[in-house]
C-alpha positions as CSV (number, residue, x, y, z in Angstrom):
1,X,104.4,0.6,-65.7
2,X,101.7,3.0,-66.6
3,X,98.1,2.1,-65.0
4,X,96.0,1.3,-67.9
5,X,92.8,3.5,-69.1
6,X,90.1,0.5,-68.2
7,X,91.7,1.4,-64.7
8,X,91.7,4.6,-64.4
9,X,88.6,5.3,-65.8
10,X,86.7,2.6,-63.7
11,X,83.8,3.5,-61.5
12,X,82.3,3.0,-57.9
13,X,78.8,2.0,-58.3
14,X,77.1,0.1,-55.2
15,X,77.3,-3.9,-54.8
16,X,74.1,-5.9,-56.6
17,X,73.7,-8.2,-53.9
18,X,76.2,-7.3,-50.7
19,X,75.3,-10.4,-49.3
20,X,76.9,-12.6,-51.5
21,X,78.0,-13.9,-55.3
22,X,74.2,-13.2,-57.1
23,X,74.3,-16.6,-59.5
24,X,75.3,-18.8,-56.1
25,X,72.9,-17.3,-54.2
26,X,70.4,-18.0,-56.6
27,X,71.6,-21.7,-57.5
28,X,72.6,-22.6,-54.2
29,X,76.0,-22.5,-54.4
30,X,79.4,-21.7,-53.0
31,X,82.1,-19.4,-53.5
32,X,85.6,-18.5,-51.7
33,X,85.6,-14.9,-52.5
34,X,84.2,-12.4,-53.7
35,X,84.8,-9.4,-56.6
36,X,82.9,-6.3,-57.8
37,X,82.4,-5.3,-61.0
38,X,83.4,-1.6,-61.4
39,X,81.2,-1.1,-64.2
40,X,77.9,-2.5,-63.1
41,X,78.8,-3.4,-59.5
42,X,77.8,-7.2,-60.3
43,X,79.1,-9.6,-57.2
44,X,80.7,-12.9,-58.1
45,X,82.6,-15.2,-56.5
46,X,86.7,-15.7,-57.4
47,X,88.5,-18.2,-59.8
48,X,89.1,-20.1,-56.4
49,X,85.3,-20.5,-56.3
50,X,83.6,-23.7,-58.0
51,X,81.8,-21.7,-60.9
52,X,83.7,-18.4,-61.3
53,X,81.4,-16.4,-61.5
54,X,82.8,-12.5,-61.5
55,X,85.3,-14.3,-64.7
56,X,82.1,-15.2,-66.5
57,X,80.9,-12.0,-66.2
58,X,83.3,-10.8,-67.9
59,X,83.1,-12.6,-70.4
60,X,79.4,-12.2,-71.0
61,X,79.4,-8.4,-70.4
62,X,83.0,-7.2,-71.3
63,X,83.4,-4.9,-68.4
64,X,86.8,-4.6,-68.0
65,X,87.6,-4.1,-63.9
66,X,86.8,-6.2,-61.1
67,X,87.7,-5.1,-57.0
68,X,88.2,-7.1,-54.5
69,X,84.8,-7.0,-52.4
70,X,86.5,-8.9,-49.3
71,X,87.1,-6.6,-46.4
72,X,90.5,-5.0,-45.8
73,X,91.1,-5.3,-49.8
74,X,91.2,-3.0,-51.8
75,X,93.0,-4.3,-55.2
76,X,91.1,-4.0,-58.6
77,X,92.1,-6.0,-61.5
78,X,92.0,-5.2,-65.6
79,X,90.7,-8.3,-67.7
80,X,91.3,-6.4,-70.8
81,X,95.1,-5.7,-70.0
82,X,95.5,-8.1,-67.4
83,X,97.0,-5.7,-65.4
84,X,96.3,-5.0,-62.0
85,X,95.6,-1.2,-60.0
């Protein structure tokens, strides 16, 4: 299977808030782990986290490509296509 164009074409820019998921840090909360979107480098935490934040995102943004932002990961995922590079 060909890697789709939202993957290919994704970016590198630098992690919002390295420290953590931004809206859990803010509110308090939680998360499991943690994703990087490749068009804005917003951090949010996983669909194994309470509040989801890096899917919500997505929705409220569109941008297509999350990464992995745990260490020794390196996996990116396409929302769009569902496909993942």
């Amino acid at each position: 299977m060909a890697i789709c164009d939202h993957l290919s074409q994704a970016g590198d820019p630098a992690a919002s808030t390295p420290e953590g998921c931004e809206e859990c840090l803010a509110a308090g909360g939680r998360w499991v782990h943690l994703r990087r979107c490749l068009q804005c480098g917003h951090i949010g935490c996983c669909d194994s986290s309470p509040s989801k934040h890096a899917t919500a995102h997505f929705h409220a943004t569109s941008h297509p490509v999350i990464q992995s932002f745990e260490r020794g990961e390196d996996w990116r995922w396409c929302f769009v296509d569902n496909q993942m590079g």
